[in-house]
N, C-alpha and C positions, 0 to 999 in steps of 0.2 A: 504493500500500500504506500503511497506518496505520503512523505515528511508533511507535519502540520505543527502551527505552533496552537496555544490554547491562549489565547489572549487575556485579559483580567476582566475585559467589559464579559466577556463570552461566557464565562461561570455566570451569569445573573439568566439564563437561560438553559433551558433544556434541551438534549438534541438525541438522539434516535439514531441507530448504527441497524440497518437494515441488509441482511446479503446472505448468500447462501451458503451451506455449511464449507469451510477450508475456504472461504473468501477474505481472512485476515480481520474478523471482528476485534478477536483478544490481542490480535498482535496493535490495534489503533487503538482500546483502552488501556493497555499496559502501556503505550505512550501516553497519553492523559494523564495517567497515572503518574509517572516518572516526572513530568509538567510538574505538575504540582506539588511532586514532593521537594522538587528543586525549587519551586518560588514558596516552599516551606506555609503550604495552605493547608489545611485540613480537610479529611476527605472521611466521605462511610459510603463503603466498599459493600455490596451486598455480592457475596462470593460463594453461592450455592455447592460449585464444584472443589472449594478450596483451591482456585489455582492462583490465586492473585493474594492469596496470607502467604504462600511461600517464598515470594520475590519484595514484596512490600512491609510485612508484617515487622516492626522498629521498637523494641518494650523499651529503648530510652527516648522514644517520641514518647511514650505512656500509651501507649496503641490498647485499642481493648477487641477481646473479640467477646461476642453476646451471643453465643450458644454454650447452654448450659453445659452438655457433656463434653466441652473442652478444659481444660484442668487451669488454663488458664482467664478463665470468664470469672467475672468479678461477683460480688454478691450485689445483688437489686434487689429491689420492696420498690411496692409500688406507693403503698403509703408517704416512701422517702422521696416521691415524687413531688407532693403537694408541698405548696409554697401558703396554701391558703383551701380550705373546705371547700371555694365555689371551683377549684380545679377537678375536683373528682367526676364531676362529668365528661368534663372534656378526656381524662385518661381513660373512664370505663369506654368511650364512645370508642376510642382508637384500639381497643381488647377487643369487642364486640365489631367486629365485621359485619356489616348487612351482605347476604348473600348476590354476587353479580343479576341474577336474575328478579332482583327487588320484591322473590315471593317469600314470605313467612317472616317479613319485616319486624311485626311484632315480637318475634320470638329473640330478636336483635335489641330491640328499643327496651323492653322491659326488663330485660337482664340489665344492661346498661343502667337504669336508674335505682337498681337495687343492688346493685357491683357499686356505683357511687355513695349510695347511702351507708353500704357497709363500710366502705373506706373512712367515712368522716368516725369512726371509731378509732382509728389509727390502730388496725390491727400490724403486727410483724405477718409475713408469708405465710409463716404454719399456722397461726392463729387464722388467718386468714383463707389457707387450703382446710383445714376443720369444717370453718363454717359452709362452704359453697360443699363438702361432701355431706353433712346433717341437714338434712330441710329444717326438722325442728327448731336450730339452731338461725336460721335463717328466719322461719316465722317468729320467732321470739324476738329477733333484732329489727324486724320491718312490725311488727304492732302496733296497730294505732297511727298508721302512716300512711299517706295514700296508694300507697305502690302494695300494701298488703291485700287489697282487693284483687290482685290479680293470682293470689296466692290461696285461695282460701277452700279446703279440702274437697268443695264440691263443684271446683271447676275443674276435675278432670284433665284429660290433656290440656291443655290448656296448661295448667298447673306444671303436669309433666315434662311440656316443652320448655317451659322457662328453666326450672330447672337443671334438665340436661344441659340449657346452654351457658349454667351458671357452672354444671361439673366440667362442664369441656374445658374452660376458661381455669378453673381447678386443676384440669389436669396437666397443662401446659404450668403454671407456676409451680406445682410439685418436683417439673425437674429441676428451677435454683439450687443454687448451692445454698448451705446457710451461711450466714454470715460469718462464724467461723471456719466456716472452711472457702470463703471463697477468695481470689485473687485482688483482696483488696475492696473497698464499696465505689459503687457509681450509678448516678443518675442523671438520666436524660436530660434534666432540669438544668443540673450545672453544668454538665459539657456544651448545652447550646448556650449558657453564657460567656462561659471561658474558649470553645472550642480547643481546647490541647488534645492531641495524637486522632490517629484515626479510626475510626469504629469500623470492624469487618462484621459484616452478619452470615454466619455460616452455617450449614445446615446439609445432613445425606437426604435423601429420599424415604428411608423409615418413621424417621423422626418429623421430616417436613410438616406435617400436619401441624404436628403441637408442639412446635416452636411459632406457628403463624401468628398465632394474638400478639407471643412475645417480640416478635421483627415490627409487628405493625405498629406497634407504640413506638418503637426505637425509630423507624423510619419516619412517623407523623411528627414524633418531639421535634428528634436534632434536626429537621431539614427544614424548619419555621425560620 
């Protein structure tokens, strides 16, 4: 592929590498790549097949990579996210996915307001993976709130749905590390103020599913 420079105005836009396979995609972002680490910017790499942590990946940049089953993925809470209670929407909204095809919306939105309410408790992860696996635990914390109405044992699926899509979102923050045991703590919050080293998001094909909620927050925060 032909030499490109990556100019400074050029990062305030997005651009799209379109071409067929062995047409030189990776070999033009791993130029991008190398751009930027020489004009010393900060970058998050979302690196599915790990090929771009092994030529780039810098732990004296302070580089983080955010999949859990890598030994060096830091410990995250989502609660250490909030700067302030009216955040928790905007973080459950970026875990909860609405489905591409816009059907069973509801089953999105209402997790969402009851993943935020739970959050203004300031649970840790495990206190927090407990509750989204006990319903009980969950109707005793939504009581007497409006979002309990949608909760209430004789609505049936309805009920069931919500549910599952409060476990799914459970099962994906199960694989964290705990705090003692992880590579150090980090949050979205403060690296888009600071921006230091580069965040890779990495993920096999087993796992891909339930790591999703957790790239989608990382990709909605830092890229504000």
């Amino acid at each position: 592929p032909p030499r490109s420079t990556l100019f400074p105005y050029t990062t305030l836009f997005r651009s799209q590498i379109i071409a067929d396979t062995g047409a030189g995609k990776t070999t033009i972002i791993m130029q991008y790549l190398r751009q930027i680490r020489a004009r010393g910017d900060a970058a998050i790499v979302y690196d599915p097949a790990m090929e771009f942590i092994k030529r780039f990946y810098d732990e004296s940049r302070h580089d983080v990579i955010l999949n859990p089953l890598d030994k060096r993925c830091p410990y995250w809470g989502p609660f250490e996210e909030l700067r302030s209670g009216s955040e928790a929407d905007a973080l459950a909204a970026s875990l909860f996915q609405p489905p591409e095809d816009k059907k069973g919306e509801f089953f999105t939105e209402i997790p969402q307001q009851i993943f935020a309410h739970l959050l203004r408790f300031g649970p840790t992860p495990k206190q927090l993976i407990e509750w989204l696996s006990n319903p009980k635990e969950i109707d005793k914390r939504v009581e007497r709130t409006e979002v309990a109405n949608f909760l209430y044992n004789a609505a049936g699926p309805q009920r069931g749905g919500v549910l599952g899509s409060l476990s799914k979102v459970g099962k994906s923050l199960r694989l964290l590390p705990a705090k003692d045991e992880g590579n150090g703590e980090w949050t979205a919050t403060e690296w888009s103020e600071h921006r230091t080293g580069w965040i890779f998001l990495t993920s096999k094909p087993p796992v891909r599913e339930a790591l999703r909620p957790l790239h989608s927050r990382s990709e909605e925060h830092t890229s504000e």
